[in-house]
C-alpha positions as CSV (number, residue, x, y, z in Angstrom):
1,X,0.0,0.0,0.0
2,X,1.3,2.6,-0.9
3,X,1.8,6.1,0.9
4,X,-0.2,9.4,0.4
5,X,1.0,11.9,-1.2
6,X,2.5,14.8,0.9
7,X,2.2,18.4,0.0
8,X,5.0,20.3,-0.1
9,X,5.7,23.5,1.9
10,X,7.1,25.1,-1.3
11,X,4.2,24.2,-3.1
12,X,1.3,25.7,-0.5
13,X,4.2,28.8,-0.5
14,X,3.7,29.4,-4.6
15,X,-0.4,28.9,-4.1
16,X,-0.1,31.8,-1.7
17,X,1.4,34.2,-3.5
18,X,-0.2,33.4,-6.6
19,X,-3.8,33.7,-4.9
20,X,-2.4,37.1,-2.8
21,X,-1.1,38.0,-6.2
22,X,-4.9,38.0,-8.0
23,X,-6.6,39.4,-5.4
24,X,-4.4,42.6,-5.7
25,X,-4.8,43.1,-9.8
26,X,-8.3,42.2,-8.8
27,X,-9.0,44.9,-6.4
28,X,-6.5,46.9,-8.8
29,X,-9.0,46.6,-12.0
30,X,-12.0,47.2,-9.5
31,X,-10.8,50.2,-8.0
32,X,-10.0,51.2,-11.2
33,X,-13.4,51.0,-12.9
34,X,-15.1,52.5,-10.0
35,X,-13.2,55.4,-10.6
36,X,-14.0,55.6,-14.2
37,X,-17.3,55.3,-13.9
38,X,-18.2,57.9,-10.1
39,X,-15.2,59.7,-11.0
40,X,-15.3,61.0,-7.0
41,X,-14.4,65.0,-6.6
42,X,-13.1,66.3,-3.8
43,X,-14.7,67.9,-1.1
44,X,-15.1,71.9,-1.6
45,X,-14.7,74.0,1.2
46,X,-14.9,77.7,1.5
47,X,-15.2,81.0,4.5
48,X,-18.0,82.5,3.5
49,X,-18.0,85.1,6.1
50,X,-15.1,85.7,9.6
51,X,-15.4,88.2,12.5
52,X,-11.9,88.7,14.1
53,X,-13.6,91.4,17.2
54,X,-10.8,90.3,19.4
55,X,-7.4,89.5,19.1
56,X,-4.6,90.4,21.4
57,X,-1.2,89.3,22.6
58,X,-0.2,90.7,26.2
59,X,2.6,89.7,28.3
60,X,2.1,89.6,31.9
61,X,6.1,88.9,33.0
62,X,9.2,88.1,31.2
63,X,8.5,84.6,30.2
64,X,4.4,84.4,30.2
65,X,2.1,85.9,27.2
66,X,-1.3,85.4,26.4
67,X,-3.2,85.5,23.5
68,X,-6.9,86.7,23.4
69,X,-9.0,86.0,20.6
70,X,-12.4,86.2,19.5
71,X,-13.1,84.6,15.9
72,X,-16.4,83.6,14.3
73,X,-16.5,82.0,11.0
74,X,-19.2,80.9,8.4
75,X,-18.2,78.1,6.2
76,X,-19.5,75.8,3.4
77,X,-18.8,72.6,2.4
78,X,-20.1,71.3,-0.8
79,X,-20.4,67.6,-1.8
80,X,-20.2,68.1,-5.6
81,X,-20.6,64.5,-6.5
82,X,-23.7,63.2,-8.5
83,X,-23.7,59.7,-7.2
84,X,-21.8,59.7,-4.1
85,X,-23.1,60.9,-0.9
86,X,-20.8,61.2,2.3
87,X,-21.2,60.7,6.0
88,X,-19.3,63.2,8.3
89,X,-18.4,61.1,11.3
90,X,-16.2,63.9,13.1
91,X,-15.2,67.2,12.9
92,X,-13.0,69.4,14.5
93,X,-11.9,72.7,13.6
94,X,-8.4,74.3,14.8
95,X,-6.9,77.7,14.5
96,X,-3.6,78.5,14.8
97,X,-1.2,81.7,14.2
98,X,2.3,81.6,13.5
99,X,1.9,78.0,12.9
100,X,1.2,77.3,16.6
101,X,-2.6,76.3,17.3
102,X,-4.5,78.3,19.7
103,X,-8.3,77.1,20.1
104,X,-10.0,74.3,18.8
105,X,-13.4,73.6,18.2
106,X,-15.4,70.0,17.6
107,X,-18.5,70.7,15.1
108,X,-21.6,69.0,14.2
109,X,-21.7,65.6,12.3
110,X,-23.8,65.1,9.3
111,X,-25.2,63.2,6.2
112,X,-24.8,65.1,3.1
113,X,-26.4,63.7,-0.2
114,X,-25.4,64.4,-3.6
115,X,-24.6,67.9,-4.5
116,X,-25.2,69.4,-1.3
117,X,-23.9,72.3,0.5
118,X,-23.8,72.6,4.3
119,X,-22.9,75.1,6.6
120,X,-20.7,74.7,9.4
121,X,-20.1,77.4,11.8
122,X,-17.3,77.1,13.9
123,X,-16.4,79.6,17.1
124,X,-12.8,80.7,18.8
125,X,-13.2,82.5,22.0
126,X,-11.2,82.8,24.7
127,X,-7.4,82.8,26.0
128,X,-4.0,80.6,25.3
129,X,-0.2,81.1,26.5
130,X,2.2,81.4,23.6
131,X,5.2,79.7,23.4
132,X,6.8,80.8,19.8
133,X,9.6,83.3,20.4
134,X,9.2,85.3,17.2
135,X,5.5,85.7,17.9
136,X,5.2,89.0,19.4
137,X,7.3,90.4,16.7
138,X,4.9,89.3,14.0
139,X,2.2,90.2,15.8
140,X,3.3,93.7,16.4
141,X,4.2,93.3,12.5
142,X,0.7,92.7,11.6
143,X,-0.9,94.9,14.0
144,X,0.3,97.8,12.7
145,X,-0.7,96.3,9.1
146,X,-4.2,95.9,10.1
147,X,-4.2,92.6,9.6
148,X,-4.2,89.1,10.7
149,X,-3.1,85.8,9.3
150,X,-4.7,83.4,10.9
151,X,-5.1,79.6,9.7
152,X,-8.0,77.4,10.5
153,X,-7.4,74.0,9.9
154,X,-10.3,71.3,9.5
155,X,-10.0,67.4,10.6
156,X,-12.5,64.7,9.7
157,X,-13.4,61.4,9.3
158,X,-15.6,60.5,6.6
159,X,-17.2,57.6,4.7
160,X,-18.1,58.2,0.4
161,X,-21.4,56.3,-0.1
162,X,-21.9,54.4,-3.2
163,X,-24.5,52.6,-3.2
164,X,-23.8,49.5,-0.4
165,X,-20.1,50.3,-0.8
166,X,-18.5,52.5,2.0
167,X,-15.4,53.9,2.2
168,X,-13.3,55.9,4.8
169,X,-11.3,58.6,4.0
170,X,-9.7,61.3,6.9
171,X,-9.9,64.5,4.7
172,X,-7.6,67.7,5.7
173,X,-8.8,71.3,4.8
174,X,-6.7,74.0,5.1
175,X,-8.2,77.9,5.3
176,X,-5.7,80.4,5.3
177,X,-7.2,83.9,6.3
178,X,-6.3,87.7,6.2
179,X,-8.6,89.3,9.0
180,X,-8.7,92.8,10.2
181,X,-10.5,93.3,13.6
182,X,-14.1,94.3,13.5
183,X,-14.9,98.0,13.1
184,X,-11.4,98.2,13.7
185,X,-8.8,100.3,11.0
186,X,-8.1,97.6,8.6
187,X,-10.5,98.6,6.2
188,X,-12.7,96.4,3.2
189,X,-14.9,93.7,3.9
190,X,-13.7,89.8,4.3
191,X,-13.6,88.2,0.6
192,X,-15.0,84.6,0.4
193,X,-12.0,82.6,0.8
194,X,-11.4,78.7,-0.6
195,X,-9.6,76.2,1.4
196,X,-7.5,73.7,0.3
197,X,-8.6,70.3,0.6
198,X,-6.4,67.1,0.7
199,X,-8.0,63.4,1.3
């Protein structure tokens, strides 16, 4: 009688890669194709409208200084897909000024269906201790500009709907503002500005 025969290691090995192998050209092809065919845009984000009525940097000793801010912003987003709809599963908005972030805020999640726009209105009020060294200098700079330039960065985690299929993405938008205080010298009114968006 004689004996079975044995597989070899080398053999299950080849089967492996080969099958590992096909699934990657076929999830290759497939995300391919649904690309052709949805074509997904990006996600368009915009400041419609920003009130900058308080921002001031004051140092209380030799090592200490504070900023005080009061910012209020309007903003769109704009899903400008026709067959892809998105879930919004956080938010958090975060401003920052001479690249150091200063307030935060967590906004609203939401569904938004094809070719949508929602507005999101994120708020900045209170007081943080600076710790960049050239910050007073700038802000002295810019103070006697009129003007601020302020960034408020956007974090999320979303999910593109198409039809059953869902899939995750952590979108970044970046809003880079020029704001004068409110009734203050500056002058001219805030012009509707577009972020830039990366997925």
């Amino acid at each position: 009688m004689s004996n079975p025969t044995k597989t070899h290691p080398c053999s299950l090995l080849c089967s492996l890669i080969k099958l590992i192998f096909s699934l990657s050209i076929t999830l290759s092809i497939s995300f391919f194709f649904f690309w052709l065919i949805y074509h997904p845009n990006p996600i368009k984000v915009h400041v419609e409208n920003a009130s900058l009525s308080l921002f001031n940097l004051t140092t209380t000793d030799t090592t200490t200084t504070t900023l005080t801010y009061n910012l209020t912003l309007d903003i769109s987003v704009r899903n400008p897909n026709k067959k892809i709809s998105i879930y919004y599963d956080s938010i958090e908005a975060r401003a920052c000024y001479d690249g150091e972030r200063f307030a935060f805020a967590t906004l609203p999640t939401f569904y938004q269906g094809h070719k949508n726009t929602t507005m999101l209105y994120p708020s900045f009020d209170g007081q943080s201790l600076v710790v960049g060294s050239g910050t007073k200098t700038r802000f002295n700079t810019e103070e006697n500009d009129g003007f601020y330039n302020i960034d408020v960065n956007g974090h999320a985690r979303v999910r593109f709907k198409v039809g059953w299929i869902k899939i995750k993405f952590k979108p970044r938008a970046n809003c880079h503002l020029r704001l004068a205080l409110s009734g203050g010298g500056g002058g001219g009114g805030f012009q509707r500005t577009k972020c830039d968006v990366d997925l």
